[in-house]
C-alpha positions in Angstrom: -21.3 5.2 -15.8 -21.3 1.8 -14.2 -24.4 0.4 -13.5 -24.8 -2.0 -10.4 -24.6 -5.5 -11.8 -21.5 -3.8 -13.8 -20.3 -2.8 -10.0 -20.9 -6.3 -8.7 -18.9 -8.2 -11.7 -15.9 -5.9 -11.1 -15.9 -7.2 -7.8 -15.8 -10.6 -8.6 -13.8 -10.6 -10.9 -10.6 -8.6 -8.1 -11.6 -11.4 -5.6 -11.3 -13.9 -8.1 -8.1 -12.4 -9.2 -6.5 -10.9 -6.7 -7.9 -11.4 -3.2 -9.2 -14.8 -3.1 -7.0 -16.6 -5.7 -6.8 -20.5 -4.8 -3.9 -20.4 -7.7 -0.2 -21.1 -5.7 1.7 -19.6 -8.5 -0.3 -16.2 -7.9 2.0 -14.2 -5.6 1.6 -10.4 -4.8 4.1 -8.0 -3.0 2.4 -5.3 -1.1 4.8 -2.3 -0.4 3.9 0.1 1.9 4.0 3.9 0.4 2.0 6.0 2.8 4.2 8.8 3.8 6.0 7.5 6.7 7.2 4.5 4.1 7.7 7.2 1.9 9.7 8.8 4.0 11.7 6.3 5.2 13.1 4.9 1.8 10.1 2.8 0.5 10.3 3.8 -3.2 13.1 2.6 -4.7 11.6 -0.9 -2.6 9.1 -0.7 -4.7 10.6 0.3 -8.3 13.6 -2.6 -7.2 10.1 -5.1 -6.9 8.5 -3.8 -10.3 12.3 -4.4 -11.6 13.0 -7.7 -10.5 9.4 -8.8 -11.7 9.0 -7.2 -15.4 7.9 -10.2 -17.4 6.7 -12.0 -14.9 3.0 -13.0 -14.8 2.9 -14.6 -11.9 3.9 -11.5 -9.8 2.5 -8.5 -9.1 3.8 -5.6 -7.2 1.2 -2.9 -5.5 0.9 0.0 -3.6 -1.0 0.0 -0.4 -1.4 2.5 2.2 -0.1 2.7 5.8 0.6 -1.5 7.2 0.7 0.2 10.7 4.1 0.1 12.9 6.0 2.9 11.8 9.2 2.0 13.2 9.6 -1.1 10.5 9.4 1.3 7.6 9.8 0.3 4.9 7.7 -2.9 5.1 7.0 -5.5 2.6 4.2 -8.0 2.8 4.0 -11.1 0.5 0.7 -12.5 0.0 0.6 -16.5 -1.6 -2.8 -18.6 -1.5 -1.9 -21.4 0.6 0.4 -20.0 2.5 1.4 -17.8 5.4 1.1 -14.3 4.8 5.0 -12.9 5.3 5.9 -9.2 6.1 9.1 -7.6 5.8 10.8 -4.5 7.7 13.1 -1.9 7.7 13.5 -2.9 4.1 15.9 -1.3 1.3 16.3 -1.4 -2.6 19.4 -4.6 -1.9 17.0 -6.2 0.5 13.9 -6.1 -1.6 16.3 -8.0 -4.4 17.6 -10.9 -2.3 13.5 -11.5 -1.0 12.7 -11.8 -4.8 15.3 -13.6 -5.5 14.7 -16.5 -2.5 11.5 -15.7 -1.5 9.7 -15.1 -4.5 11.5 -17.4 -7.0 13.0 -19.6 -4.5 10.4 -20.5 -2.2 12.8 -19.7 1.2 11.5 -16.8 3.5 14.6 -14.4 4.3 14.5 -15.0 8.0 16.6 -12.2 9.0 14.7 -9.4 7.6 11.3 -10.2 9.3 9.7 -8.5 12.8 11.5 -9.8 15.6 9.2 -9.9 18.8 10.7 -11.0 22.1 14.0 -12.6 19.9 12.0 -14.4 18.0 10.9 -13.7 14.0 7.6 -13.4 13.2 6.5 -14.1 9.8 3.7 -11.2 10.3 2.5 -8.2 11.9 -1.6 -10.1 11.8 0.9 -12.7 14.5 2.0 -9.5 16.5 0.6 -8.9 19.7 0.1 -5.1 18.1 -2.1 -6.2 15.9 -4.1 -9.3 17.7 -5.8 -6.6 20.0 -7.1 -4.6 17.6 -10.5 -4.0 15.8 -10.1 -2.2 12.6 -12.8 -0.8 11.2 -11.7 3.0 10.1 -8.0 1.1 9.2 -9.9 -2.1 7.4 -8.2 -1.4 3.8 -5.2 0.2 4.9 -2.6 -1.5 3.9 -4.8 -3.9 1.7 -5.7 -2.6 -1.2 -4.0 -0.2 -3.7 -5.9 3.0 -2.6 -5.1 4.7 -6.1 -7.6 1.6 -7.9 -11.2 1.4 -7.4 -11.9 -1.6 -8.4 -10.2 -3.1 -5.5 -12.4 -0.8 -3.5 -15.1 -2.1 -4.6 -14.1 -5.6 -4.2 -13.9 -5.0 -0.5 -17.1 -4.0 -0.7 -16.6 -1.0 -1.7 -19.8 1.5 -2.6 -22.1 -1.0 -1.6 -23.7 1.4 1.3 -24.3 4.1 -0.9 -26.0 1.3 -3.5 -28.4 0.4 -0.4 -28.9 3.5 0.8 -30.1 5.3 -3.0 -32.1 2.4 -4.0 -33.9 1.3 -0.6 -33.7 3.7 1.7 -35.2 7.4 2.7 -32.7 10.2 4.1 -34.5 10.0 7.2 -33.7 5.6 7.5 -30.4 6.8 7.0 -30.1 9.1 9.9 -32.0 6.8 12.5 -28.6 3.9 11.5 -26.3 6.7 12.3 -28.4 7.8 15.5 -29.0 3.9 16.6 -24.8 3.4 16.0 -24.6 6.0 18.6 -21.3 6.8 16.3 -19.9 10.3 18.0 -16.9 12.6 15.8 -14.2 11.3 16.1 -12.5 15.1 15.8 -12.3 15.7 19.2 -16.0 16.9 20.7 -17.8 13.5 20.1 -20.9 15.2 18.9 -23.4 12.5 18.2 -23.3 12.2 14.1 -26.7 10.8 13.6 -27.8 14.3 15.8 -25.8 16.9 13.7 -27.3 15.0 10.6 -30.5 15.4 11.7 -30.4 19.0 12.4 -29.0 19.7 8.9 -31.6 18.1 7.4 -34.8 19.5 9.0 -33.4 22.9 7.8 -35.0 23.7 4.9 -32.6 25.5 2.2 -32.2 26.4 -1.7 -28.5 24.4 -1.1 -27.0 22.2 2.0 -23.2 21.2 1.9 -21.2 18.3 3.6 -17.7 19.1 4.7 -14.7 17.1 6.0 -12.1 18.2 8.2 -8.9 16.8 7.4 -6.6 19.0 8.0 -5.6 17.3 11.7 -2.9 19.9 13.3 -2.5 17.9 16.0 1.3 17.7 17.0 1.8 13.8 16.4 -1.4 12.8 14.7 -1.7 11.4 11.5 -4.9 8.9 11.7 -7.0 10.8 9.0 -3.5 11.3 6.7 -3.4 7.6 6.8 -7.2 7.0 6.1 -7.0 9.9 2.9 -3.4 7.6 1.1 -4.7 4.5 2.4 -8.2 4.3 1.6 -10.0 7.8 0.0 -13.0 6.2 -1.6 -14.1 5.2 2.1 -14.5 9.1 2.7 -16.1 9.6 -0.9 -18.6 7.1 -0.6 -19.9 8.2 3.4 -19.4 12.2 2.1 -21.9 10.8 -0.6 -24.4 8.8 2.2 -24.2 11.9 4.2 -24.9 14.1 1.1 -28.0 12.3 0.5 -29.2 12.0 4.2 -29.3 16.2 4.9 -30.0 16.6 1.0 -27.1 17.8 -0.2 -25.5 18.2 -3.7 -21.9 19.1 -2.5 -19.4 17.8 -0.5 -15.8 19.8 0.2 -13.1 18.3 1.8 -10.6 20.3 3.6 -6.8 19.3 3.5 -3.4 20.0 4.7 -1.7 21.1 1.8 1.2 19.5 3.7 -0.3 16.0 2.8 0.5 15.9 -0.9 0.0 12.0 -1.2 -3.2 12.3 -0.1 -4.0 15.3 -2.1 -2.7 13.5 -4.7 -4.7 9.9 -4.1 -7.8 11.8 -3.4 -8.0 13.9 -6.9 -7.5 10.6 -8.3 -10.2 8.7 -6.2 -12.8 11.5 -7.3 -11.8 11.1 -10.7 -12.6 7.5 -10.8 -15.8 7.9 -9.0 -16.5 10.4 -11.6 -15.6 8.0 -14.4 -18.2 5.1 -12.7 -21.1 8.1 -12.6 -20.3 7.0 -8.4 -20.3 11.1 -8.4 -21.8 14.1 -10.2 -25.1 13.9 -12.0 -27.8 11.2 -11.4 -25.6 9.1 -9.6 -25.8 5.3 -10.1 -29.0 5.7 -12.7 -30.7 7.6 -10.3 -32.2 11.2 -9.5 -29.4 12.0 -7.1 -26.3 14.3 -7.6 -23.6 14.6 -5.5 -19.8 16.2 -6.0 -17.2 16.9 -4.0 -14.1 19.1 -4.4 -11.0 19.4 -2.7 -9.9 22.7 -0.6 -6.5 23.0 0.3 -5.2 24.6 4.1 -2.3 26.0 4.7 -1.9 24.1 8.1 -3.7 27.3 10.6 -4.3 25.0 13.7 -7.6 27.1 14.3 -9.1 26.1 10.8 -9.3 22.6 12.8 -13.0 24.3 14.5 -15.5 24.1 12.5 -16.6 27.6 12.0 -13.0 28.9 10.9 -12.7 25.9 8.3 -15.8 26.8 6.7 -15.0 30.6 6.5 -11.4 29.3 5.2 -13.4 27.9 2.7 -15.3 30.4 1.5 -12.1 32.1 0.6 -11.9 34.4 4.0 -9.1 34.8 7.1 -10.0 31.7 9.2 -11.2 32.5 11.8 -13.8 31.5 13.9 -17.4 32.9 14.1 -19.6 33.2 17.2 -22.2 30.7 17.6 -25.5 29.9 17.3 -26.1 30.3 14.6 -24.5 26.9 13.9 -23.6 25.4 11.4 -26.2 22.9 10.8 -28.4 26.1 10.5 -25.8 28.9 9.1 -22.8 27.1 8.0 -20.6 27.4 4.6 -22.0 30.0 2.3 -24.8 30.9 5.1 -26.3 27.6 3.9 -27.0 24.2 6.3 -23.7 22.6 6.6 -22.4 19.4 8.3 -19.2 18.5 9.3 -17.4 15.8 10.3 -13.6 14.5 10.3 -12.2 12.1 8.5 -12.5 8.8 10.7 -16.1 9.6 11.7 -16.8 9.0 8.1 -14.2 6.1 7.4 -17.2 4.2 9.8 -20.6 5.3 7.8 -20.9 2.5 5.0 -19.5 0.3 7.7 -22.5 1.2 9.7 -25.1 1.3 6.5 -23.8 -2.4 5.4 -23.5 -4.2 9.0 -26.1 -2.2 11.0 -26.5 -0.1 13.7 -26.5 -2.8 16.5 -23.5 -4.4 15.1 -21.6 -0.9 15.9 -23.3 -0.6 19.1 -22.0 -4.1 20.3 -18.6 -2.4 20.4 -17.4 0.2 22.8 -18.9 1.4 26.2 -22.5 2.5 26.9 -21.8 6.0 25.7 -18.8 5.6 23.2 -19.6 3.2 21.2 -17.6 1.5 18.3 -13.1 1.7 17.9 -11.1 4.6 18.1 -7.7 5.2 16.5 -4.7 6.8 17.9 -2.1 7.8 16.7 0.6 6.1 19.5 4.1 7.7 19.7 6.9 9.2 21.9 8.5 6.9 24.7 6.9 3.7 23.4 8.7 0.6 21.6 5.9 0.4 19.1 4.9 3.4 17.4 2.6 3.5 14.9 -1.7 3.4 13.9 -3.2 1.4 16.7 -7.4 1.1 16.2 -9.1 -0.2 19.6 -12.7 -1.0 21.1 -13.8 2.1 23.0 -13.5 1.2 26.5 -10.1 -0.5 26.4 -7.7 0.3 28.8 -4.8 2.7 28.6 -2.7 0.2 29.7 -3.4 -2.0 27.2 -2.6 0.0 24.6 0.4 1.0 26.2 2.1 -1.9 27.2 0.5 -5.2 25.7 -0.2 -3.0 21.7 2.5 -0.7 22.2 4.8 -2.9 23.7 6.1 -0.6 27.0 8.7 1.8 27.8 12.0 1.8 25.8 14.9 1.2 28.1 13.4 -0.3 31.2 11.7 2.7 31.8 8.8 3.7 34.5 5.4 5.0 32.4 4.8 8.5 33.8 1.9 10.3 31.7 0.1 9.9 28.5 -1.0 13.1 26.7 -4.6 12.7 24.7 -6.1 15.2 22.6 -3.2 17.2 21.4 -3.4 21.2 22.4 -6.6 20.8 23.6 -6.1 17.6 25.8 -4.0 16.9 29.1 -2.1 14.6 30.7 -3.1 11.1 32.2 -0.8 10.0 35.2 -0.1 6.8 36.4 -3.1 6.3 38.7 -5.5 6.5 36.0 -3.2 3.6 33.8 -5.9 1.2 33.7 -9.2 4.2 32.9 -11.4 2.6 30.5 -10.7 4.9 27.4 -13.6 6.6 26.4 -15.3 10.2 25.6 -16.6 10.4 29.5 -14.4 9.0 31.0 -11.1 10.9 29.8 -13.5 14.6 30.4 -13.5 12.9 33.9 -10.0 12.6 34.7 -9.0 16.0 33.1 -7.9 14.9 29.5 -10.4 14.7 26.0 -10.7 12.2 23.1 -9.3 14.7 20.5 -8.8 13.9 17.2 -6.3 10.7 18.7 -3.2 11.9 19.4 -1.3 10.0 22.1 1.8 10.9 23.5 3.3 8.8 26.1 5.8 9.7 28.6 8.3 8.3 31.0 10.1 9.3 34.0 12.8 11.5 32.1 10.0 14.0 30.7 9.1 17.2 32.8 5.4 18.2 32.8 6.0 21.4 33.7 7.9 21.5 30.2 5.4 19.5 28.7 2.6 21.9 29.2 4.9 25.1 28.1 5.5 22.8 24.8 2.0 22.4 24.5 1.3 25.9 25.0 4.2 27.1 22.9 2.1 25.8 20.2 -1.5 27.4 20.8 0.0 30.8 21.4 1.5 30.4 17.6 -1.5 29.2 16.3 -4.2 31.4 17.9 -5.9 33.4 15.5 -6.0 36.5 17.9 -9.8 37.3 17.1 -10.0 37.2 20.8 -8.2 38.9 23.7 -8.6 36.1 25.9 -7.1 33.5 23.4 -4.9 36.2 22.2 -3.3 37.3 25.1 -3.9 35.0 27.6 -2.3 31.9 26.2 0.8 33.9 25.9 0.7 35.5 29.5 -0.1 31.6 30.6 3.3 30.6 28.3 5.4 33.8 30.2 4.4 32.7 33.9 4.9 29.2 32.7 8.5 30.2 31.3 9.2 32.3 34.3 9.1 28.9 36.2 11.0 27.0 34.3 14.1 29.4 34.2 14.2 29.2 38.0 12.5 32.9 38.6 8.8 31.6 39.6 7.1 32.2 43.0 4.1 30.4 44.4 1.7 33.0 43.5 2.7 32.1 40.5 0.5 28.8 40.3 -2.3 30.5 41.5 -2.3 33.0 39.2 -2.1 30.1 37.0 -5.2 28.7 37.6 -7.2 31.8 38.0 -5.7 33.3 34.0 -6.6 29.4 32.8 -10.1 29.7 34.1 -10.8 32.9 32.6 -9.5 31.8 29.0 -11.9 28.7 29.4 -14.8 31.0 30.0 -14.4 33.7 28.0 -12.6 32.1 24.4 -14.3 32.6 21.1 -14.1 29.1 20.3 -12.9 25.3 21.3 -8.9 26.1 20.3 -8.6 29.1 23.3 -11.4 27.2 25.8 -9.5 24.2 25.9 -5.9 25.8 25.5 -5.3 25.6 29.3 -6.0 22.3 29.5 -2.4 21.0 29.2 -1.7 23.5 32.5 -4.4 22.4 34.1 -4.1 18.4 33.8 -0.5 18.6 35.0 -1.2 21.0 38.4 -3.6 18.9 39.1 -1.6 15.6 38.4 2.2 17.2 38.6 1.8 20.1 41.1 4.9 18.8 42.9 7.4 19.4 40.1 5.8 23.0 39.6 7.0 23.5 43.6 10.0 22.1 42.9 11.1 23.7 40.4 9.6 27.1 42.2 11.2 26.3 45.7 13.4 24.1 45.3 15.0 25.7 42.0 15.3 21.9 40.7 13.6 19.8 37.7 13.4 16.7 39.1 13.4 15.2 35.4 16.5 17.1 34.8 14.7 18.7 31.4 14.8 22.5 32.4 18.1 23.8 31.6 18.7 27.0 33.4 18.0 24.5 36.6 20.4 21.9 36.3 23.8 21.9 38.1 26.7 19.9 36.5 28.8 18.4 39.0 32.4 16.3 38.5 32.8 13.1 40.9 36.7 13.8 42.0 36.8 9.6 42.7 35.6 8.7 38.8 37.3 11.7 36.9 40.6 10.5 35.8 42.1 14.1 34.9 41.9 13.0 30.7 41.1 16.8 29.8 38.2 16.4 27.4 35.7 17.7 29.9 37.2 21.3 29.7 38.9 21.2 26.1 35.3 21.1 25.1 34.0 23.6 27.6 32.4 26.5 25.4 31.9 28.8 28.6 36.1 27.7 30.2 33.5 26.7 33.1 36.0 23.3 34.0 39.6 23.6 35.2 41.9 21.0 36.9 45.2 19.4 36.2 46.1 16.4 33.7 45.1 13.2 35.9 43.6 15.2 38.6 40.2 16.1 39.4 38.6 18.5 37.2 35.5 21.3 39.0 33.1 23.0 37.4 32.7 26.5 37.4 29.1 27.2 38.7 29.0 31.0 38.0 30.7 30.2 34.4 28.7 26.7 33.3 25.8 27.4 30.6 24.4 24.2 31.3 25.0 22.7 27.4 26.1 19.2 28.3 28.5 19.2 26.4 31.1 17.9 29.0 28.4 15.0 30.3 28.6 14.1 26.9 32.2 14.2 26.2 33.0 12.5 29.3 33.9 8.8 29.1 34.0 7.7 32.8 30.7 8.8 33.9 32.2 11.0 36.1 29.6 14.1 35.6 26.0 14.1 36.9 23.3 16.7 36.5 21.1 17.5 39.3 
C-alpha cells in the first residue's frame, strides 16, 4: 500500500523524469496503439522503435492511447524538452527506422512523413486546426501517458480527487460538486449525475453497487473504447469517488468483450490500484473499501439501458425490466445501484480537483462542460473530436473536421446512433447541446456522429438505422418486437419502388405507437431515425413513392442505367461484362441497355471508360 506522501514522490519523480525534463538529450517516442493504430499497422512501429533504440539511454519508446485523427494511423509523436513537439502519420516499420535514424540521432525532422494541412506540413496535430478548437477534458491523457503504468497517472495528477475527497470530505460534499457541475450522462439521456447520486444514497441498504456502462453499441462510436486503452485509472478512480459518495463497496464495469485492449488495459489498471491499496480494503490508510470487477458483454445493443445491463450482470437474459422501481432504489442484485457511462466518469476527479464552477464555466446554461463525438463518414477528418457544449455543428464539421471530401454539399448529420436522427442543413449552425438537439428532432446519445453529403439517401439511411434495432431488439415487447420490423418492411417496400402514400402515414402512426408503448429507451426511441428524416426528407420519401426515383441514386431497384449514343464509342466492355446480357450493339457503334433485362449492378458504369453511362 502506498501511502500519500509515497503517492506524491512518485509523481515527482515522472515529471521530473519524464514529463517535465529540461535535459535536451532526453527524447521520447510516443506510438499510438489504441485499436484503430492497432489496426492499422502500428505494432511492428513500435517493436521497429524499441529495436532501433536498445541500448540507448537517452530514448525511450512508449505506448499511449488514441492521438485522435484516425485517418493518420499509425502516428508517431516525438517529444524533446526544448523543442517542438513533432508527430508522424500513416507511419510503417521502414518509416519508423529512417525517423530514428535522422530524427532521433540526426537531429533533421523527416518532412515528408508529417500531417499535411492545406499543402503545407505541420510538425503537429496540437498546430492543427482539429485540435486548436478543442477542450479535452474526458481525452486529457489520451495519447499522453502510457495507460498500462500508473505512475504516470498519477503524475498527471492522477488519484488526487479520491485523496481529497477520503481525507476532507463527507459523501454528501461530494454529491453537492457533482450537482453544482451540473455534469449530465454522457450515455445518451443526460440525467443529471449529482441527482442519480443523490438518490442512491438516501437509500438505505445492507449493500449499494456502482456500475459503468461500456459496452457503447453504437454503430460508429468508440469515445469510451478510447477512454478504457487510453486512460483506465480515470474510470477507476471516479468509480471509487462515486463508491464512496452513495456508500458503496463495489464497483462493476461492463464491457464489450469485443474490446480486448481495453479489457486487457483495464485488468491491468485494477491490478495496480490493488498493488498501491488505491483499491480493496481500507483504502489509502483509511476505513473505506472499494473493488471493482470486470463483466464482459457479448455486444446485445439492448444491454446499453440500464436495467438490461444490470440483469446481464447478474448472470440473466438481458433484458430490460419495467420501471420504477429504479435503479437507484432496486438496481443490481435488488440493491441501490448507480450507473453511469464511461465519459461521465472520465470528468469526476476533474470536477473534485478544479471545482464545480470551473466545469460550469463551460458549455450552455443547461449542458454544461465538453462532449466527445466520435466524428466519421463523409468528413476529411475522422477521428475523437472533444468540444464545449454549445459549439456549433458547423464547427465541428467544417473548421475540426475539415468539410466534405470531394467538393461535396453537407446534407445531414446523424447524432445519437439508433436512437438519434438526422440534422439537415438548416439546423448547420444549432448550438449542440442536450435541449437543443431534443428540439430539432435528434438526441445527444452516447456521441456518435455521422455526417452525410448529397450522394446519401435518407430514406436508406433510416432503413440502415432501423435494420439494426430490429436485430438487436430483445423482443420482450410486442411493440419493439414487432413494430420495428413492420416499420423496416413498409420502409423496404419503399425503397424497392412498391410504396404508396399511405404508406408514410402509416409510417408515422406505427412510429408513434412504438414510442408510447416500448418497454424501454432502445424501442421508444427506435423510430426516431424515421421520424427525423419525414420530417426533414419527406420529399425523397415522395419521390421515391411517386416518382419511382432516388434522387441520391442509392436505392438500387430504382435506378435506370442509360448509354449516351454521342460518348459510347462501341469498345464492347459495357456488355462483355453484362452479368444479366442486358447491353447489345455493334463494335464502334452505340451500345442500349436492356431495361427489362438490367439488374441494376453497375457493373457496366464501372467498366465503362468514356463516361458514357449515367444512372438516373
Amino acid at each position: 500500500m502506498k501511502t500519500w506522501a509515497e503517492l506524491q514522490a512518485i509523481k515527482a519523480d515522472v515529471n521530473a523524469r519524464v514529463f517535465e525534463s529540461s535535459d535536451p538529450s532526453k527524447i521520447r517516442v510516443l506510438v499510438g496503439l489504441a485499436t484503430c493504430g492497432i489496426a492499422a499497422g502500428a505494432m511492428p512501429v513500435f517493436d521497429a522503435f524499441k529495436e532501433k533504440a536498445t541500448g540507448n539511454a537517452n530514448v525511450t519508446v512508449s505506448q499511449v492511447g488514441c492521438i485522435g485523427m484516425c485517418q493518420y494511423e499509425p502516428i508517431v509523436e516525438v517529444v524533446q524538452p526544448g523543442k517542438p513537439r513533432i508527430t508522424y502519420v500513416k507511419m510503417d516499420a521502414q518509416k519508423a527506422a529512417r525517423v530514428y535514424e535522422e530524427h532521433i540521432l540526426g537531429g533533421q525532422v523527416v518532412t515528408e512523413y508529417l500531417l499535411q494541412e492545406k499543402g503545407t506540413p505541420v510538425n503537429s496535430l496540437e498546430d492543427t486546426t482539429f485540435y486548436k478548437l478543442q477542450k479535452r477534458i474526458a481525452l486529457r491523457n489520451c495519447g499522453v501517458i502510457d495507460p498500462e503504468n500508473i505512475d504516470e497517472y498519477i503524475a498527471k495528477d492522477g488519484y488526487a480527487a479520491l485523496n481529497k475527497v477520503i481525507s476532507g470530505m463527507t459523501s454528501q460534499d461530494v454529491i453537492q460538486v457533482m450537482l453544482d457541475s451540473g455534469l449530465r450522462g454522457r450515455g445518451g439521456a443526460g440525467f443529471p449525475t449529482g441527482r442519480k447520486w443523490s438518490f442512491a444514497a438516501a437509500n438505505q441498504a445492507p449493500q449499494k453497487y456502482v456500475c459503468c456502462n461500456a459496452d457503447e453499441g453504437d454503430p460508429g462510436a468508440f469515445m469510451d473504447r478510447s477512454v478504457l486503452e487510453g486512460d483506465p485509472h480515470a474510470l477507476l478512480e471516479a468509480m471509487t469517488i462515486a463508491g464512496f459518495a452513495i456508500g458503496a463497496t463495489q464497483g462493476y464495469i461492463y464491457v464489450r468483450a469485443e474490446y480486448p485492449v481495453a479489457v486487457k488495459r483495464l485488468n491491468i489498471a485494477i491490478k495496480q490500484a490493488h498493488e498501491y491499496g488505491l483499491l480493496g480494503n481500507n483504502i489509502m490508510g483509511t476505513d473505506f473499501c472499494f473493488d471493482i470487477g470486470i463483466r464482459l458483454g457479448a455486444g446485445a445493443f439492448v444491454c446499453g439501458e440500464e436495467t438490461a445491463l444490470m440483469t446481464s450482470i447478474e448472470g440473466k437474459r438481458g433484458e430490460p425490466r419495467p420501471r420504477p422501481p429504479f435503479p437507484a432504489v432496486k438496481g443490481l442484485f435488488e440493491s441501490p445501484t448507480i450507473l453511469n457511462n464511461v465519459e461521465t466518469y472520465a470528468n469526476v476527479a476533474q470536477i473534485i480537483l478544479k471545482g464545480a464552477d470551473w466545469f460550469s464555466a463551460m458549455g450552455t446554461e443547461k449542458s454544461k462542460g465538453t462532449k466527445v463525438f466520435a466524428l466519421g463518414g463523409k468528413i476529411n477528418n475522422t477521428g475523437l473530436v472533444e468540444v464545449p457544449m454549445g459549439t456549433t455543428l458547423r464547427t465541428v464539421v467544417e473548421d475540426i473536421g475539415g468539410g466534405i471530401p470531394n467538393g461535396k454539399k453537407f446534407k445531414a448529420a446523424q447524432t445519437g446512433g439508433p436512437s438519434g436522427g438526422c440534422i439537415p442543413f438548416e439546423h448547420f449552425d444549432v448550438q449542440i447541446d442536450y435541449d437543443n438537439l431534443i428540439a430539432i428532432g435528434s438526441m445527444m446519445g452516447s456521441g456518435g456522429l455521422i455526417v452525410m453529403d448529397e450522394d446519401n439517401c435518407m430514406v436508406d439511411i433510416a432503413k440502415f438505422f432501423l435494420d439494426f434495432t430490429v436485430d438487436e431488439s430483445c423482443g420482450k415487447c410486442t411493440p419493439c418486437r414487432i413494430g420495428t420490423r413492420r416499420l423496416y418492411e413498409l420502409l423496404e417496400k419503399i425503397t424497392s419502388g412498391e410504396g404508396e402514400l399511405d404508406d408514410i402515414d402509416e409510417l408515422e402512426a406505427l412510429a408513434a405507437h412504438i414510442k408510447d408503448n416500448s418497454l424501454c429507451g432502445l424501442g421508444q426511441t427506435a423510430p426516431n431515425p424515421v421520424l427525423s428524416t419525414l420530417r426533414y426528407f419527406r420529399n425523397e420519401y415522395e419521390a421515391h413513392i411517386v416518382d419511382k426515383k432516388c434522387p441520391a441514386h442509392v436505392c438500387r431497384p430504382l435506378l435506370t442505367f442509360t448509354i449516351d449514343p454521342e460518348k459510347c464509342v462501341g469498345c464492347t466492355k459495357c456488355a462483355r461484362n453484362c452479368p444479366a446480357n442486358a447491353i447489345s450493339g455493334e463494335v464502334k457503334n452505340p451500345h442500349v441497355i436492356d431495361h427489362d433485362k438490367c439488374v441494376k449492378c453497375s457493373v457496366c458504369m464501372q467498366n465503362c471508360a468514356f463516361g458514357a453511362i449515367t444512372k438516373d
